[in-house]
N, C-alpha and C positions, 0 to 999 in steps of 0.2 A: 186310309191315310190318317195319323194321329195329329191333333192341333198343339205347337207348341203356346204356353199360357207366358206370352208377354206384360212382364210386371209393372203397373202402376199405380199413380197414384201415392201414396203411400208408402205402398213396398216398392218403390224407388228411392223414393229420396230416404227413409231412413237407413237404409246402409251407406248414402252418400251422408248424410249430419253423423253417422259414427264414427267416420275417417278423420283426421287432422284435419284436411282440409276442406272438409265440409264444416268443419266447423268457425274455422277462420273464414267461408264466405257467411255463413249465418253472421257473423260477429260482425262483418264487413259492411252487409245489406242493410244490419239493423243500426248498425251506428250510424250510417248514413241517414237515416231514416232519423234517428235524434239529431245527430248533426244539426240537423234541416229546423228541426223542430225547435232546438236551442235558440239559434241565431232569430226566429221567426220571433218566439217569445220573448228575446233582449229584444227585439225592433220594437213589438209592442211597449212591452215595458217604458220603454225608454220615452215615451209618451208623456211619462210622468212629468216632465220638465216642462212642457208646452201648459200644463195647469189642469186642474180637475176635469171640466168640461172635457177634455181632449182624451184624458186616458178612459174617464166613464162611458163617454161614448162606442170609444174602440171595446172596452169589457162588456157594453150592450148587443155591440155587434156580430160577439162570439156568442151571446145566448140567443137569435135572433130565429136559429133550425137548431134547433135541441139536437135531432137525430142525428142531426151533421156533428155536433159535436161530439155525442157519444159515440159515432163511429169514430171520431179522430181518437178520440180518449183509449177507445178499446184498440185500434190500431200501434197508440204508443203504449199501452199497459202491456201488449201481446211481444212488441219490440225492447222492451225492458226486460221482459223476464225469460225470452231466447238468448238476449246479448249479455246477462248475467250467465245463464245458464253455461253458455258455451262457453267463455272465459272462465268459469270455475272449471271448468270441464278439462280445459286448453291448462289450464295452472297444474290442474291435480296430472293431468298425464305429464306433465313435464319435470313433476317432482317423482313420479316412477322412472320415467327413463333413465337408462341407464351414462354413464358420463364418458361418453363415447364423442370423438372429435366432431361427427356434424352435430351434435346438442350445441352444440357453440355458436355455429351457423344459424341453426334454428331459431334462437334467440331473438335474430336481428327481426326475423316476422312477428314472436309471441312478446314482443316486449312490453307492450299494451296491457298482457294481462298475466305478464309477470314480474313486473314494475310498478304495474299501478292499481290493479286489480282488486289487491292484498289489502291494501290500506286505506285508499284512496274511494277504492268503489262502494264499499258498506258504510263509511261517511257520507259521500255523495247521496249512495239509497236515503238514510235515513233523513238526511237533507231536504229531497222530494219530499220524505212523507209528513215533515214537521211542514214543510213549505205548504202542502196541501190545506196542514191542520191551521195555519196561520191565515193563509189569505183567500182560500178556498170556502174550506166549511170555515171557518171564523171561531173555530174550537181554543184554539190557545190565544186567542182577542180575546174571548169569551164577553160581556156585558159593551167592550168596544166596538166590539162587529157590528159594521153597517151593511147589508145584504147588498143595497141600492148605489152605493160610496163606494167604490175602490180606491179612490185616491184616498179618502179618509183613511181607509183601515190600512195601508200603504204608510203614510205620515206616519199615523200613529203606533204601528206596529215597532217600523224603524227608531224612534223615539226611545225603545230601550235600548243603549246600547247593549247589553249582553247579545239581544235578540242580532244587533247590525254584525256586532264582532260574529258572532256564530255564523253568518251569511255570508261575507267576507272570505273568513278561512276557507267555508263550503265550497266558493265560487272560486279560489284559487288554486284549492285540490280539483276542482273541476274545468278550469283552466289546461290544469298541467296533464290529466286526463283526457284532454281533448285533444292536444297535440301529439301523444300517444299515439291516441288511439286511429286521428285521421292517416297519421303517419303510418302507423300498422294494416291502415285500412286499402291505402293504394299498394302497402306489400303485399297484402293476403290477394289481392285480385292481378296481382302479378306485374305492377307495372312499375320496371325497377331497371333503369337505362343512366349511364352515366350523363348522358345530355341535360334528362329531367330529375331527376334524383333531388341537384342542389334545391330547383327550385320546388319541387314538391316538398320537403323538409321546411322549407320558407315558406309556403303557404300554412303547412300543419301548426308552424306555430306562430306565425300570425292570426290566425284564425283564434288557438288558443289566447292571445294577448287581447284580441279584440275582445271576444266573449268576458273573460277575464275584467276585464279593465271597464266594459259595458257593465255589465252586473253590478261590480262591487261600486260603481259612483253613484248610483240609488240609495241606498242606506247613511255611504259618507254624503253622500248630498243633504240629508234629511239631518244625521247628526248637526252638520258647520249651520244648520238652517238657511243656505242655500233656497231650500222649498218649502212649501209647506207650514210658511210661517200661518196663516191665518187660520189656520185647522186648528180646532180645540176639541 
């Protein structure tokens, strides 16, 4: 009697992530996974207003199990660069297809990341990775960077306006990215009912307006001097 070799593992899911829609749930899984991630970090962030004591506390508290955090780190650097991948992926196959009437339909699910994919997402990346170089490593602070201070290098940073305007635009492209994208994200996992439609569109971009609107009052805060005044 011959054994048949039932595939896993591996040689499962990659023929399921080279289908369409295997790849709109990767894109699904993983924005959900930033999503979560976003809104956590504006909650911190937004610390900022309660006064230094408060937000350096909460940034001691994330260094407190290193492992813990570099697993979070490696978890969102692994979720960043599938949910790129897929949506270039979702773009480029949409720009082969041929212009046949469901391409039309199709749309209403890839519109995430044939909308905003293009323009929006490699601003956003390089956003991250200035953002990293600013308040992370203290690279573009450079002699400003306080290791121990994150509200300092925060004030301070915001302080140039060039640096708040770049922040601003970043967080409004990613704003409008986020309401996209959540919105594409209850398409791609199939949940599309006239009952709840309206109100999931109203949550997708509430969510974006919130994030939006959270982000970008840290830097206008710091410009009006709002905060921050006794930093030097």
């Amino acid at each position: 009697m011959s054994a048949i070799a039932v595939p896993t593992g591996p040689s499962r899911l990659l023929p399921f992530y080279s289908s369409v829609i295997g790849k709109k749930v990767v894109m699904a899984v993983t924005g959900f996974i930033l999503c979560g991630f976003v809104l956590g970090h504006m909650i911190g962030n937004l610390q900022v207003y309660q006064g230094s004591e408060k937000l350096n506390h909460y940034a001691q508290l994330l260094r407190i199990s290193m492992p813990l955090l570099w697993t979070a780190r490696t978890v969102l650097l692994l979720a960043v660069v599938l949910h790129i991948t897929a949506a270039v992926q979702l773009w480029l196959l949409k720009r082969e297809a041929r212009p046949e009437a469901y391409v039309k339909k199709a749309l209403i699910a890839t519109s995430y990341a044939a909308r905003t994919m293009v323009w929006s997402g490699p601003i956003i990346f390089f956003f991250l990775v200035y953002h990293l170089l600013h308040l992370t490593t203290g690279t573009a602070l450079s002699a400003q960077y306080d290791p121990h201070d994150v509200y300092h290098n925060v004030i301070v940073g915001f302080r140039n306006p060039a640096v708040s305007i770049f922040y601003i635009i970043a967080n409004i492209l990613l704003a409008i990215h986020l309401y996209h994208g959540v919105w594409s994200m209850f398409q791609s996992m199939g949940v599309n009912h006239p009952k709840y439609t309206p109100m999931l569109k109203n949550f997708a971009k509430l969510y974006g307006w919130v994030i939006g609107l959270g982000n970008c009052s840290i830097p206008l805060a710091v410009l009006a001097g709002v905060i921050g005044g006794s930093v030097r």
